[in-house]
N, C-alpha and C positions, 0 to 999 in steps of 0.2 A: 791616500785618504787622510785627511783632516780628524785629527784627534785633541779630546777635551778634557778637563777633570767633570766639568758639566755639562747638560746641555738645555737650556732653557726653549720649552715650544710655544710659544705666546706672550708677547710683548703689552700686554694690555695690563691694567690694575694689579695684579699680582705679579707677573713674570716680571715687570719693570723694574720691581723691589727688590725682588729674588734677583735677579742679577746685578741692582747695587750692591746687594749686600756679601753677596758671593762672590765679588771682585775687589774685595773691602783689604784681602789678604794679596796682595801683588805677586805671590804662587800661585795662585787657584786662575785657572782658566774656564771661561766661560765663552759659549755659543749661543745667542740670541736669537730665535728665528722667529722670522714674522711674517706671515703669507702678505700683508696688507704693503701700504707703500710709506714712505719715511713722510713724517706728519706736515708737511709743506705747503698747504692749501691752505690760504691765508686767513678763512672763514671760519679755520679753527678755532685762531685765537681769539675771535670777534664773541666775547658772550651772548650777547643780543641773535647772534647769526645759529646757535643752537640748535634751533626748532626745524631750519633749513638741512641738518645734517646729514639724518637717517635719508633714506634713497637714495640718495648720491654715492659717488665710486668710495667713499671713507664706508660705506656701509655694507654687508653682505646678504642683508633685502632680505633673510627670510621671510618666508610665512609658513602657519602655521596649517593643520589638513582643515579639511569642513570639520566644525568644532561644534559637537553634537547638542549643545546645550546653548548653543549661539545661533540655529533658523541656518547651523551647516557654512555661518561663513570662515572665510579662512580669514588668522590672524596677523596683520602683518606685526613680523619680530626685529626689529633692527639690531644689530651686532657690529662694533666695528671694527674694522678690517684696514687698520692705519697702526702706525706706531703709537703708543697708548691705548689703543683696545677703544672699547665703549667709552671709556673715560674721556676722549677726545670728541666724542660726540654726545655726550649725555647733556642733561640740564645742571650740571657741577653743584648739586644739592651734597654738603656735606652731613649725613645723618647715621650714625652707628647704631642705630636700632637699641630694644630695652635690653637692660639690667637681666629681665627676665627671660629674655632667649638665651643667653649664653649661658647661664645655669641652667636650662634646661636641657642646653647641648650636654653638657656634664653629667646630669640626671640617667642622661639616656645610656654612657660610660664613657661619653669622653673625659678621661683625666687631662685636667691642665686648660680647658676649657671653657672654668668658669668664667665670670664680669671681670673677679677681681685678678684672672691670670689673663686678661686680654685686654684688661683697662691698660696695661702698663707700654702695649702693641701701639694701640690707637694714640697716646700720648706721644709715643718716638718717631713717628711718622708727622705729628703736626707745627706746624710753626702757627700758631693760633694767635690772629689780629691782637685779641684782645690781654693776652698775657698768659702766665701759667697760673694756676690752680690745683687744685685736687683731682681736678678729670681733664687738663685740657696741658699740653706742651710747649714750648715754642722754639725747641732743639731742632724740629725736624725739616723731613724736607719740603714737606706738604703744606703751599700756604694756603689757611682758611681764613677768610674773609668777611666783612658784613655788606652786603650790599650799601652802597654807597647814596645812594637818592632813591628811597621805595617811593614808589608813587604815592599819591593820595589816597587811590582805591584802595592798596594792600593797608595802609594806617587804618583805612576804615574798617576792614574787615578784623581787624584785632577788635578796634573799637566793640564793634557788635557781638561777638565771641563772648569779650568780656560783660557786654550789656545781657546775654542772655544767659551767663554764669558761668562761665567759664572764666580759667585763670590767664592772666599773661605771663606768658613764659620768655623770657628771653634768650633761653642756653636751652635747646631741645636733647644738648649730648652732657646734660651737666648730671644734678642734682636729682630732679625730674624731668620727664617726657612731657608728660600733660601739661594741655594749655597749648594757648595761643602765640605764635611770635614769627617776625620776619627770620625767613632764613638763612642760615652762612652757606656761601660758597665756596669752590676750590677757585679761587681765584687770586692772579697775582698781577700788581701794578696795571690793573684793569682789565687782562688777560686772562683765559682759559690755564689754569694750571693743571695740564694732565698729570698722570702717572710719566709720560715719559719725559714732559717738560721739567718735572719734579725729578725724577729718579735715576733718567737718561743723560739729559743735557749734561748736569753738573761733572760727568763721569766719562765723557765721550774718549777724552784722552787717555782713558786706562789701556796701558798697551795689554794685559791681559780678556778684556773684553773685547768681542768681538759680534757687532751686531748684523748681521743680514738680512734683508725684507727684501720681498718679494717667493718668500719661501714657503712653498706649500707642503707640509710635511703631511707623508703619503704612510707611513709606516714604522713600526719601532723595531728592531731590530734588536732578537734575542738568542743567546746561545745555552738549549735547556729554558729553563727559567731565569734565567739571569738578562738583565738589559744590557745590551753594547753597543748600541747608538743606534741614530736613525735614518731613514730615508727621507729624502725631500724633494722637489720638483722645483727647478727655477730656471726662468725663459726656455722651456718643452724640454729642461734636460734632466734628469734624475743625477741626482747625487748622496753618497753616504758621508756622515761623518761618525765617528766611533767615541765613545764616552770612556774616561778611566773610572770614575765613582759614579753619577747617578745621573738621570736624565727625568726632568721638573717638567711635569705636564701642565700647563696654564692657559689652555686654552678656550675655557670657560664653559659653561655650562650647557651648552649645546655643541662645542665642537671637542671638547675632553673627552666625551664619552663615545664622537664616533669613531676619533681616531684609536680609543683602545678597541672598540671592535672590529677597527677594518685590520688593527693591529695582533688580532685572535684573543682579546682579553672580553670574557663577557658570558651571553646565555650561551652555552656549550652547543645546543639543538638549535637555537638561533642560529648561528653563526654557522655550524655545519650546512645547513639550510642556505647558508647565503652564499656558499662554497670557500668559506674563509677557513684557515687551514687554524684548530685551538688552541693555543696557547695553555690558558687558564680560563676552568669554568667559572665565570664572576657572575651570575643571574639579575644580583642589580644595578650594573652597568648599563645608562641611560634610563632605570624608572627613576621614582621620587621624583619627578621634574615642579616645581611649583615655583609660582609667578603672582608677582601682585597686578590685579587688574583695578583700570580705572574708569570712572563714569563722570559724566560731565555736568555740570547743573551754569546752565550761562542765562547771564541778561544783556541783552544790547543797552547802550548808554544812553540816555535822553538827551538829545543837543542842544537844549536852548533852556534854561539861562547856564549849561552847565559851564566850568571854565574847562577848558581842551587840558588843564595840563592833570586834571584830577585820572587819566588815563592813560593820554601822551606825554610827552616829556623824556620818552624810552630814546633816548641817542645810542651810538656807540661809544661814546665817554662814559656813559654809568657801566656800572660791574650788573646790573639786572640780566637775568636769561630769559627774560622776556614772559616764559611760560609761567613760572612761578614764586611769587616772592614772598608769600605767607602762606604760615600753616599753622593747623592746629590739629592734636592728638587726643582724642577723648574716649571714653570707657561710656559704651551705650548703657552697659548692665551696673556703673554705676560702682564695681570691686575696684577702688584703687589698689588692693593687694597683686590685680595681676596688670599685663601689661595693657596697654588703650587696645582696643579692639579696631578702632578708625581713624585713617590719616586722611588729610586733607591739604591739596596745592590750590591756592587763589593764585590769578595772575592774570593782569590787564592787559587781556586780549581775549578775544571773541574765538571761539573753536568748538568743534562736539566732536572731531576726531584726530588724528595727528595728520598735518600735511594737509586738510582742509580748516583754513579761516573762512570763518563767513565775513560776509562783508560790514562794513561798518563799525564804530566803534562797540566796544564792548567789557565784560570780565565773565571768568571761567571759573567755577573752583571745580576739581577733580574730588570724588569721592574713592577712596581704596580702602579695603580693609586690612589689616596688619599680617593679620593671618588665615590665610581664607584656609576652604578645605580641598581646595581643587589638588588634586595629584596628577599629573601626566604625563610624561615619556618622548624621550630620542630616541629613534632607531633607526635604520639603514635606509637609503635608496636603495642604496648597490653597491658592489665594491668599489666601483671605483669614487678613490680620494675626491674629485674633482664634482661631485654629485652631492647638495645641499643634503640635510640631517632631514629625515621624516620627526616633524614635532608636534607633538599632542600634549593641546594645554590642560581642555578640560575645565574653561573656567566653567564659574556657575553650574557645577554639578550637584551642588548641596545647596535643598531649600532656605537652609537659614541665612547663607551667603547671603541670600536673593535677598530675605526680609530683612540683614542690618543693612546692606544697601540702601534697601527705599527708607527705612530709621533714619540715614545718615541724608539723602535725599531732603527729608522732610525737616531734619533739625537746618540744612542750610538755606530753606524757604524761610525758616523763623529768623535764620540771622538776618539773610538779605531783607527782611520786611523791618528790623529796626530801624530807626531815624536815621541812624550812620551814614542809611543809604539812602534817606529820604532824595535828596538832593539833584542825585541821578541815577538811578535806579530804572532802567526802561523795559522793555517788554522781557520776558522770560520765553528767550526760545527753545532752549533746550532743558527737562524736558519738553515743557510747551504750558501755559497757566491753565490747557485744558486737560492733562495729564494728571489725574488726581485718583482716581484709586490706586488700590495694593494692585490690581489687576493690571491696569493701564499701564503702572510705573514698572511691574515685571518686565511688561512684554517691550517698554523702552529702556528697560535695564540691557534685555537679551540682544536690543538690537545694537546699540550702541556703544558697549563695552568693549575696552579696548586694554593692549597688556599696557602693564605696567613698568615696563623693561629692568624686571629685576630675577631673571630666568636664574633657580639655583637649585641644588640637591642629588643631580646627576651622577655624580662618582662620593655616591654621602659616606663621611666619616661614622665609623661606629664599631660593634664588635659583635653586631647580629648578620643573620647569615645573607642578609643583602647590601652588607656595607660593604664597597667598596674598598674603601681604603679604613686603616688603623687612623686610632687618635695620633699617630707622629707623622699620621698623612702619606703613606707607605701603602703602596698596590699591594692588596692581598695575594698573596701565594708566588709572589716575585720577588727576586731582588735588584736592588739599584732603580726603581720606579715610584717616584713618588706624582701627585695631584695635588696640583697647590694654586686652588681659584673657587670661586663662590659655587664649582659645582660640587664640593665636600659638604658644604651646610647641610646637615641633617635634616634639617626644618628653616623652613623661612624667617628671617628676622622681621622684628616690626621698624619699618622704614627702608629707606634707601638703600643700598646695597652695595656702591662705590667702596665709600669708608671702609665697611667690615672686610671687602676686599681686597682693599690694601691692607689692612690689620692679618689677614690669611698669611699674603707676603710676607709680614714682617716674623709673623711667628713661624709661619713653616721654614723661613731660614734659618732660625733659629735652629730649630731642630735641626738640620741639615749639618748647622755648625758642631750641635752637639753629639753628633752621631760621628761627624769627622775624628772628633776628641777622643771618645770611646775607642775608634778604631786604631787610633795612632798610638794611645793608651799601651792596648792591645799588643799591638806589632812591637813598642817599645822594651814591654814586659816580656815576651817572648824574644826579644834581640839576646835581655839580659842572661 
């Protein structure tokens, strides 16, 4: 049997980091695993080709139950199941969310938490286009980018932003959030830059790294309470490999939290129920689940006298992901003291749901709120490993979700009707220019709504009796087990969720590193 100092389960936005950095010492050995397949499909690196990703074999296609606030349909959740994780198939939107979520994660007891101890995370991971600054790096590995040729339309939509009073912003991860501005991408020399093109590539040659995909891991393997490695399944064969210090769960926020339950960590009566043998009683293992959802407000384009490039123009030589090139972040209630309440993706194409384009040309902005109130849960099929996560979103379970929705609805009728858009501006099908009450615009909220692909909170950091893991990101009532991926966020951040979880990466190594130190410490002092 194959033995490690570590063993990393998820090669996606977090695990990718977590195993640069933990093979950073030429002693420390690490085991990568990764159910999905080594990142080779050429449509990866294609930004433009993005929107194409989720349902194809890079994706694990969940969906979500009949979602009781949505007329019972199920959600589809895309996940991906390649080397880099979701990162390899997202829309490479780089966004760390506010100021004010990570003090708030702090507030709640995570020590070490705060902006200002996680601003220093997000800077060592970025190699930022634009130079260094006070919030921004250009040490790292991650390069961020500006889209290279925004269309016309996405200019215009700033244009109008600002014409109905809003700021332009040009650095969404700087100074301030609020306001309007084209977005940066994880993008490098025109290419998709994952987490593993970033974090993998540069390191393939460490003889102490050892990455394997196609590996399904089925269980963790423990003596007592203590971890000592895991089980895993590759081409119908089970295999163990055994850990010397700790084994790093990264496998994100729907599949973290099945593998501690199929692995006896979780509701104690659950699990007995499910005939899983318990480890440890953890009861909030897979709740807190929350997700940003989105809603679509489109106009088809007018043809004639418009010119073609004020929409097309999208080649594979620009760095655009086609889906979304502007954005703006605003506070409906008007408290700049806390964070925007509503995010917004513009992007010159026609769509009302993901995987359906309607035809002809067109533009889309996405309505999402920052932090909705929707809370909802992973849990089991069945024991067996090989049997998708039962997932309940739960959007739109709180009325007022509903109402800044149609707010945010109604504030982008008022942009798209500035002059901005005079020009080409054409019918409004989604919701539809006869969609005009609070009534009407509900019931095409509920139908239409779709996730946001930013699923986190599942194994949440904290030191109330449903957190999961400690602030050092350490499995309650175990040792040698830590969770190190956006299923720890206590609460949802405002914005995207890539970023912050590569910042998870970088500091939960950290800690890994410091905890090495302590122990070696230790054993030193006791030598002497």
């Amino acid at each position: 049997m194959t033995q490690y100092d570590y063993i990393v389960i998820g090669a996606g936005s977090a695990g990718c980091v977590v195993a640069n950095r933990m093979t950073e010492d030429g002693e420390t050995t690490v085991l990568l695993l990764e159910a999905g397949n080594p990142d080779t499909k050429p449509e990866i690196q294609i930004p433009l080709e993005s929107p194409n990703l989720p349902r194809s074999e890079l994706d694990w296609g969940y969906f979500s139950q009949p979602e009781p606030y949505l007329n019972n349909r199920k959600i589809f959740c895309p996940r991906g199941k390649v080397l880099g994780g979701s990162s390899s198939i997202n829309s490479m939107i780089y966004i760390r969310g506010n100021h004010h979520d990570y003090d708030h994660w702090q507030s709640l007891g995570n020590s070490g938490w705060s902006y200002q101890d996680v601003l220093p995370y997000f800077k060592k991971s970025e190699n930022q286009q634009r130079g260094v600054d006070a919030y921004h790096g250009v040490d790292g590995e991650l390069s961020v980018t500006d889209i290279q040729a925004p269309t016309v339309a996405s200019q215009r939509f700033i244009e109008a932003a600002v014409a109905i009073g809003y700021n332009h912003n040009p650095d969404f991860n700087g100074i301030q959030q609020e306001g309007a501005g084209i977005y940066q991408l994880t993008v490098k020399d025109g290419k998709r830059h994952s987490a593993a093109a970033a974090f993998l590539v540069p390191i393939l040659q460490r003889p102490n790294l050892t990455i394997t995909t196609g590996a399904l891991v089925t269980r963790l393997l423990f003596e007592g309470n203590r971890t000592v490695g895991v089980e895993y399944m590759q081409h119908d064969q089970l295999h163990q490999a055994k850990v010397n210090k700790e084994v790093i769960l990264s496998a994100g926020a729907l599949d973290s939290p099945k593998l501690l339950m199929l692995s006896g960590i979780g509701d104690a009566k659950y699990l007995q129920a499910m005939g899983i043998p318990v480890v440890i009683d953890l009861p909030g293992v897979g709740q807190n689940l929350q997700d940003h959802f989105l809603v679509p407000v489109a106009h088809q384009l007018i043809t004639n006298p418009v010119p073609h490039q004020v929409i097309a123009g999208l080649d594979p030589a620009t760095t655009s992901n086609g889906n979304a090139e502007a954005g703006l972040f605003l506070h409906t209630e008007g408290n700049l003291d806390t964070a925007p309440d509503l995010q917004f993706f513009f992007g010159p194409i026609l769509w009302i749901s993901p995987g359906q384009t309607l035809s002809g040309l067109g533009f889309t902005v996405t309505v999402s709120l920052t932090h909705p109130q929707n809370i909802g849960s992973v849990s089991l099929l069945s024991p067996d490993p090989k049997d998708p996560p039962i997932i309940q979103m739960n959007f739109l379970q709180s009325q007022s979700d509903v109402e800044k929705v149609i707010k945010g609805i109604q504030i982008m009728r008022q942009l798209f009707d500035t002059s901005a858009f005079d020009e080409f501006r054409g019918e409004e099908v989604a919701p539809g220019a006869e969609v005009i009450s609070n009534q009407a615009l509900e019931a095409y909220i509920r139908e239409f709504c779709v996730t946001g692909y930013h699923p986190v909170g599942t194994c949440k950091m904290g030191t109330d009796p449903m957190a999961v893991v400690d602030p050092e990101l350490r499995v309650r009532g175990v040792t040698g087990l830590r969770v190190i991926d956006a299923s720890i966020m206590p609460t949802l951040v405002g914005g995207n969720t890539n970023a912050p979880t590569i910042m998870i990466g970088e500091k939960g190594a950290d800690l890994i590193k410091a905890a090495l130190r302590v122990s070696q410490q230790a054993a030193s002092a006791m030598a002497k």
